[in-house]
N, CA, C and O of each residue as an XYZ file, in Angstrom:
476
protein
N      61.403     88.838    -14.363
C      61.324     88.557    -15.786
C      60.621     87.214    -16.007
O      59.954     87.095    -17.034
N      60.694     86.274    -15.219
C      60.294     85.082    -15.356
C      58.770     84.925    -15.441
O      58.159     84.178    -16.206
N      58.167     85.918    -14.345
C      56.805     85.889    -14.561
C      56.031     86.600    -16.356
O      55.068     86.212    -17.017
N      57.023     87.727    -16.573
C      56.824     88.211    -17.908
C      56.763     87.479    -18.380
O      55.616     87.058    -18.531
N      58.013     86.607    -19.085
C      57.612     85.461    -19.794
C      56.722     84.181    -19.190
O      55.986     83.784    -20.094
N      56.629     83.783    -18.565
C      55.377     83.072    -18.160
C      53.943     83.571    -18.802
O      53.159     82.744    -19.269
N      53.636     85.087    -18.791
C      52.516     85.466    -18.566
C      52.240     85.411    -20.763
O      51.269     85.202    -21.490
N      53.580     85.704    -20.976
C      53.727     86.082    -22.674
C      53.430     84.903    -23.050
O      52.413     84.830    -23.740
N      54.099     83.727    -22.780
C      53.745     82.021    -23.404
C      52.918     81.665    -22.940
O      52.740     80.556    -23.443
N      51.959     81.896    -22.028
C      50.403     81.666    -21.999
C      49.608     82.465    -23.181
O      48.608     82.104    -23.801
N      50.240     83.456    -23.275
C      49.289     84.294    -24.007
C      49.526     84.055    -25.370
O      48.746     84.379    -26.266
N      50.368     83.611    -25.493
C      51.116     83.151    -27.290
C      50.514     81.771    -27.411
O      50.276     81.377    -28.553
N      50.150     80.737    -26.072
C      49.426     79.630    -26.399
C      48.205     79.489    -26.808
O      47.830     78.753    -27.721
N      47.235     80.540    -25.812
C      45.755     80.634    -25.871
C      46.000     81.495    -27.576
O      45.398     80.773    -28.370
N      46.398     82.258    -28.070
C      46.257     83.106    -29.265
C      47.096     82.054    -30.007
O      47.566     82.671    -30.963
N      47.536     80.751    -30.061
C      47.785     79.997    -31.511
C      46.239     79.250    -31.738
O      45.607     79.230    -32.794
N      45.826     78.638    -30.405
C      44.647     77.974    -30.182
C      43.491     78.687    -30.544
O      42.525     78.003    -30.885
N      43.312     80.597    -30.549
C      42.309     80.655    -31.089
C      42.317     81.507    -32.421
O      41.369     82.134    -32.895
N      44.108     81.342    -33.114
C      44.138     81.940    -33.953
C      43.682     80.653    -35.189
O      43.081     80.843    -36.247
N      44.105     79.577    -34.730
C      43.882     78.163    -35.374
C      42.269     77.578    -35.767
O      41.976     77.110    -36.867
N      41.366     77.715    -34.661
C      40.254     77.731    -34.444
C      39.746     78.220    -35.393
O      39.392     77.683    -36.443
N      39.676     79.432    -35.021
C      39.000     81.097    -35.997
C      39.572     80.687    -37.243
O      38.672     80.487    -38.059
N      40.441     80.532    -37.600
C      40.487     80.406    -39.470
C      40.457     78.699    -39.940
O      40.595     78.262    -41.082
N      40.237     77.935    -38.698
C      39.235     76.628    -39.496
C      38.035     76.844    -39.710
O      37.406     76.494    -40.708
N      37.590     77.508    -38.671
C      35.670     77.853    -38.433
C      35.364     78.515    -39.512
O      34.272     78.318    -40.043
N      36.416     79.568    -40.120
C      35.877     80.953    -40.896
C      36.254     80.562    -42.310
O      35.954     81.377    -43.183
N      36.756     79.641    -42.611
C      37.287     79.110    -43.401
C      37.792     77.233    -43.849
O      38.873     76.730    -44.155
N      36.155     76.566    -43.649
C      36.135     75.489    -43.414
C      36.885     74.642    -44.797
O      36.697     74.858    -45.994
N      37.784     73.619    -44.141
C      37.706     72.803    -45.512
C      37.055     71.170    -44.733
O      37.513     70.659    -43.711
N      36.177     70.757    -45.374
C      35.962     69.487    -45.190
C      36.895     68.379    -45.755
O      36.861     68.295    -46.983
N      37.697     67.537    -45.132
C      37.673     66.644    -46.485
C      38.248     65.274    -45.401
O      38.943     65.061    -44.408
N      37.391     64.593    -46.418
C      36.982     62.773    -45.904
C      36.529     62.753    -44.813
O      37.099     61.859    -44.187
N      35.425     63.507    -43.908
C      34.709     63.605    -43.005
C      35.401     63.908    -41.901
O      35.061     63.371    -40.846
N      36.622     64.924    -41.926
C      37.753     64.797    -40.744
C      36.988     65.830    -39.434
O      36.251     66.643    -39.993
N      36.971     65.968    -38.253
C      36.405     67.329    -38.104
C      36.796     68.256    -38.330
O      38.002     68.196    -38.574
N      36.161     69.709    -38.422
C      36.681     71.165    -38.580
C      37.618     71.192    -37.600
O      38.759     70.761    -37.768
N      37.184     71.712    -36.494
C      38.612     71.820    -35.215
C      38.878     70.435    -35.136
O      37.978     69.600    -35.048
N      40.431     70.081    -35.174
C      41.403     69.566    -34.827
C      42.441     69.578    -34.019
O      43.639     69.674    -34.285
N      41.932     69.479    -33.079
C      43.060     70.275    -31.735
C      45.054     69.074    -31.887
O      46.159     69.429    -31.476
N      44.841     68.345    -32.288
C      46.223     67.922    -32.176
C      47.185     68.847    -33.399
O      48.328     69.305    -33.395
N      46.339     68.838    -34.148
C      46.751     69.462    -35.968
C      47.682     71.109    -34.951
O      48.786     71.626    -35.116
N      46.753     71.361    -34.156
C      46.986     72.904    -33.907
C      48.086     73.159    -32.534
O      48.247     74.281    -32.055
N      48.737     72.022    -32.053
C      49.405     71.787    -30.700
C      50.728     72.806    -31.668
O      51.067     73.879    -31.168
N      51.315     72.398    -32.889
C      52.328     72.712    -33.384
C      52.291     74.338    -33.502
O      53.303     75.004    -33.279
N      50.916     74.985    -33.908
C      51.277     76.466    -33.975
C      51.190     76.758    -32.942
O      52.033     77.621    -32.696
N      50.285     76.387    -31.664
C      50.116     76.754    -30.521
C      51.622     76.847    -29.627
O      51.865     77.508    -28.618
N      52.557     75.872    -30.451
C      53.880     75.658    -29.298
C      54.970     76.576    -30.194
O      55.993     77.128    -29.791
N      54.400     76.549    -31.545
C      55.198     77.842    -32.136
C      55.195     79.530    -31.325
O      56.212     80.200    -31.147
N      53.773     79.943    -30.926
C      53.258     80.888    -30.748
C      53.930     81.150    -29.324
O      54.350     82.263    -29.008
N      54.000     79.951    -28.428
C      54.163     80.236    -27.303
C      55.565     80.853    -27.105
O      55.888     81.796    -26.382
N      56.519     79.885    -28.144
C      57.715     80.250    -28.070
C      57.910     81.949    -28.641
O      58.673     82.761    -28.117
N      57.270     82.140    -29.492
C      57.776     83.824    -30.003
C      57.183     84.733    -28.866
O      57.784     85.716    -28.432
N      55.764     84.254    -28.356
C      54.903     85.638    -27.228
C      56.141     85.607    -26.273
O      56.537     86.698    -25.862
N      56.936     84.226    -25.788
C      57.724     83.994    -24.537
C      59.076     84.621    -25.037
O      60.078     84.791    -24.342
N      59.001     84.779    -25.706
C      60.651     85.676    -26.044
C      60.969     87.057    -26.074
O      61.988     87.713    -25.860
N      59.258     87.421    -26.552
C      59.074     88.767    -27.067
C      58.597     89.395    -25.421
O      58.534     90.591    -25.136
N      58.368     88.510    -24.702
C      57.601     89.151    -23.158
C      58.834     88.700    -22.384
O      58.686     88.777    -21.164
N      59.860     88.306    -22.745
C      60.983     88.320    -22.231
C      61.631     89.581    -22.649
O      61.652     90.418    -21.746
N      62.059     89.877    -23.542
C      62.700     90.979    -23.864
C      62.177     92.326    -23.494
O      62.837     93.131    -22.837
N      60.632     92.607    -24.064
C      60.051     93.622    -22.748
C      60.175     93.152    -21.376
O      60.433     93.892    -20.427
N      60.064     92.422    -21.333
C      60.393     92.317    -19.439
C      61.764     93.333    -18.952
O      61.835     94.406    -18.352
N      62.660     92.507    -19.475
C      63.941     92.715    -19.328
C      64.041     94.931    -19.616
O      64.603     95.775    -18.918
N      63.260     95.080    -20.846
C      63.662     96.171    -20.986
C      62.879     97.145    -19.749
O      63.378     98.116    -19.180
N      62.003     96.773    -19.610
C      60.893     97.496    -18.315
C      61.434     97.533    -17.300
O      61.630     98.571    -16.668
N      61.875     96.081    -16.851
C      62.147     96.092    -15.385
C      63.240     96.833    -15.052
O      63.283     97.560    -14.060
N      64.284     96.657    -15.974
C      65.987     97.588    -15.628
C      65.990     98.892    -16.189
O      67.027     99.554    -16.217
N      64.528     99.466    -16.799
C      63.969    100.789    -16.966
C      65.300    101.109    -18.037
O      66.300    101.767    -17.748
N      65.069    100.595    -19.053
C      66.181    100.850    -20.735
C      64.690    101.376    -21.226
O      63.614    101.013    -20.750
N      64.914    102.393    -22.378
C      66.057    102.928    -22.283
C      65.719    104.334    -21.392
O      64.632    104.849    -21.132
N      67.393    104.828    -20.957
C      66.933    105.822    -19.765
C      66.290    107.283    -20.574
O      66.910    107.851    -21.472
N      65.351    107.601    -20.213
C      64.486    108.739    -20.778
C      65.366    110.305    -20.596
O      65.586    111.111    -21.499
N      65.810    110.430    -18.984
C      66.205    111.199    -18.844
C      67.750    111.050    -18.697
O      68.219    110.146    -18.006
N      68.999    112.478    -19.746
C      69.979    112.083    -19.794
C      70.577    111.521    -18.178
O      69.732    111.191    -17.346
N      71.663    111.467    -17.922
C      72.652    111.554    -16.547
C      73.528    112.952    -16.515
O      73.963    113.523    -17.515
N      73.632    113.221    -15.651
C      73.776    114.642    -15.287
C      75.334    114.753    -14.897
O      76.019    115.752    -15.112
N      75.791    113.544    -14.277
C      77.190    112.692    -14.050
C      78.500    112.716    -14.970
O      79.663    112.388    -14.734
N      77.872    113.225    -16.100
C      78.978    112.376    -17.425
C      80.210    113.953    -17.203
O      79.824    115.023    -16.733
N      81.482    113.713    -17.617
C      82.462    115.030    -17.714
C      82.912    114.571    -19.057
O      83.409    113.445    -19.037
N      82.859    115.243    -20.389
C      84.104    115.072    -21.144
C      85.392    114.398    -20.794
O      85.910    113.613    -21.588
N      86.021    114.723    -19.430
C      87.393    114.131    -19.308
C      87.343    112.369    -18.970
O      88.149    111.537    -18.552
N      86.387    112.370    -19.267
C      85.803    110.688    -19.294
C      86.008    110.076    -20.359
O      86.268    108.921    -20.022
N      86.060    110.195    -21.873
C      86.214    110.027    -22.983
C      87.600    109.832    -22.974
O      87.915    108.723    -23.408
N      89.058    110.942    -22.427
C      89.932    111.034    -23.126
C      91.099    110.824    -21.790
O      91.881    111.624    -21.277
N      90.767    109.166    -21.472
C      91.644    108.739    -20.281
C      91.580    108.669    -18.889
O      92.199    107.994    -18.066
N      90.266    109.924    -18.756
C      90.287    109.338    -16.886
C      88.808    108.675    -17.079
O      88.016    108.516    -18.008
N      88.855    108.454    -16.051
C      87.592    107.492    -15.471
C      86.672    108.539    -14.074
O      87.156    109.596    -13.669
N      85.632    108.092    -13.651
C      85.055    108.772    -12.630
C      83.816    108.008    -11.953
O      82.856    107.447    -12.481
N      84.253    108.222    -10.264
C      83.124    107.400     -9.275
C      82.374    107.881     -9.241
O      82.642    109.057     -8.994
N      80.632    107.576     -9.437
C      79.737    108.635     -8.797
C      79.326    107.875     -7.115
O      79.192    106.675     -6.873
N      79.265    108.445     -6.645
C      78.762    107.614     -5.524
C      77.471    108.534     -4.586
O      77.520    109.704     -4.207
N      76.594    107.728     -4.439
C      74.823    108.462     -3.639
C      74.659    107.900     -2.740
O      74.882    106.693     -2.844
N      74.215    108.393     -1.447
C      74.040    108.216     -0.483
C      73.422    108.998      0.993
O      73.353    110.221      1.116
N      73.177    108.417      1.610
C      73.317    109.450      3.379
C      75.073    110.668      3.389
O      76.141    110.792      2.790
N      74.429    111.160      4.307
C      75.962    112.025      4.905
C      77.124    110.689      5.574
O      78.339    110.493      5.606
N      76.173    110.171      5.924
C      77.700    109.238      6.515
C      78.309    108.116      5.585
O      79.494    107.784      5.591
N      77.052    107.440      4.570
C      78.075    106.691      3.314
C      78.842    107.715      2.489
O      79.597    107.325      1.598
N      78.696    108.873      2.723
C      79.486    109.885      1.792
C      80.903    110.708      2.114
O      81.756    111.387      1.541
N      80.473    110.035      3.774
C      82.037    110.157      4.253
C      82.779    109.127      4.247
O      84.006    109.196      4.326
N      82.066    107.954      4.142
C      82.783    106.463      4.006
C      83.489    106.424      3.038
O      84.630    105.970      3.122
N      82.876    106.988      1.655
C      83.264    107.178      0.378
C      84.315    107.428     -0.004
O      85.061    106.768     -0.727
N      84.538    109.060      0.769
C      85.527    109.909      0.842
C      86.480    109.843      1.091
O      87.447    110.401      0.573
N      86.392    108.540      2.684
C      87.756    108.653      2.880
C      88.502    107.460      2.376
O      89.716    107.396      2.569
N      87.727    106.307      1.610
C      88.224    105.413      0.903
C      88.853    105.978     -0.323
O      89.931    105.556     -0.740
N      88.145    106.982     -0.931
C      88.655    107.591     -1.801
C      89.806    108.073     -1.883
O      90.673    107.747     -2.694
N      89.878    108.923     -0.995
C      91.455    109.773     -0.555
C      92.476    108.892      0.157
O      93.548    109.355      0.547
N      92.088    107.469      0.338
C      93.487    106.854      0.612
C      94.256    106.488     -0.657
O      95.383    105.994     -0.683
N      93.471    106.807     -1.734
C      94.233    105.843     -3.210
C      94.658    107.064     -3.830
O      94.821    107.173     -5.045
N      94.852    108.058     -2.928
C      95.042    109.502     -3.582
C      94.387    110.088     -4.799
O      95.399    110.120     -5.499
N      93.493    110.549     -5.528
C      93.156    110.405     -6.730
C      93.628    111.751     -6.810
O      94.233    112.373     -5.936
N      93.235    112.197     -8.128
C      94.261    113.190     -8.994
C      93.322    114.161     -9.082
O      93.773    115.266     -9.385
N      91.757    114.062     -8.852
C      90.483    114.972     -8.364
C      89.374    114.343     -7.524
O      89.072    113.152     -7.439
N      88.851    115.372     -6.939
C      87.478    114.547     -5.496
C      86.932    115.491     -6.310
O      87.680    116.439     -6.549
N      85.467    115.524     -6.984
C      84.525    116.382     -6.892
C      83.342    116.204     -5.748
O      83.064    115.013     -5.608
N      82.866    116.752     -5.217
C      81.552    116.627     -4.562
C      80.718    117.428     -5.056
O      81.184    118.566     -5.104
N      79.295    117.312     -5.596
C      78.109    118.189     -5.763
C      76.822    117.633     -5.387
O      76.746    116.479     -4.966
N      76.133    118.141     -5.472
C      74.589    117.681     -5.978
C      73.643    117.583     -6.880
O      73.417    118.565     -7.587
N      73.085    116.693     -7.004
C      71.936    116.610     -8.608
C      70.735    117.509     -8.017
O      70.498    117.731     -6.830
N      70.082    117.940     -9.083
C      68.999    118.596     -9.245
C      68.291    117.184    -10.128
O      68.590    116.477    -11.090
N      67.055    117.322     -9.001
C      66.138    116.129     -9.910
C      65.154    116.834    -10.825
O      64.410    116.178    -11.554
């Protein structure tokens, strides 16, 4: 995520700097011989800009990288989940799935399902 935002507050800096530019140039005011571009005048939108691109390329970051929201439902869910029990899914090799199992069945639970997903 860090590089996301890195890459967003560069890009929110260079686009205050040439959003600032472009509507002095395109839209000159002269007055008391000051120059057109003023680069200190423009540090303030430029550090405005950086901060919103860096928040907004934070938050896509965040949503991309941990892949929100999930496209396809989960195949996992039981009704009896809603109304008091709870449920492990657990994925793996054949042998973490016996590890699983038999951790499982020492706490006795009240159901073991085992199946398989269809991808």
């Amino acid at each position: 995520v860090r590089v996301w935002t890195l890459v967003s507050g560069l890009t929110g800096t260079a686009t205050g700097f040439a959003l600032t530019t472009w509507t002095s140039m395109d839209w000159p005011l002269v007055v008391g011989g000051k120059p057109i571009v003023s680069i200190p005048a423009y540090i303030i939108i430029a550090f405005e800009m950086t901060i919103l691109f860096g928040a907004l390329g934070t938050i896509i970051g965040l949503f991309v990288l941990s892949r929100l929201p999930s496209i396809k439902p989960t195949v996992v869910y039981d009704p009896e989940f809603s109304s008091g029990r709870y449920g492990v899914y657990v994925e793996g090799n054949h042998q973490s799935l016996e590890e699983a199992r038999q951790i499982m069945n020492e706490q006795q639970p009240i159901e073991l399902r085992e199946g398989e997903l269809d991808d």
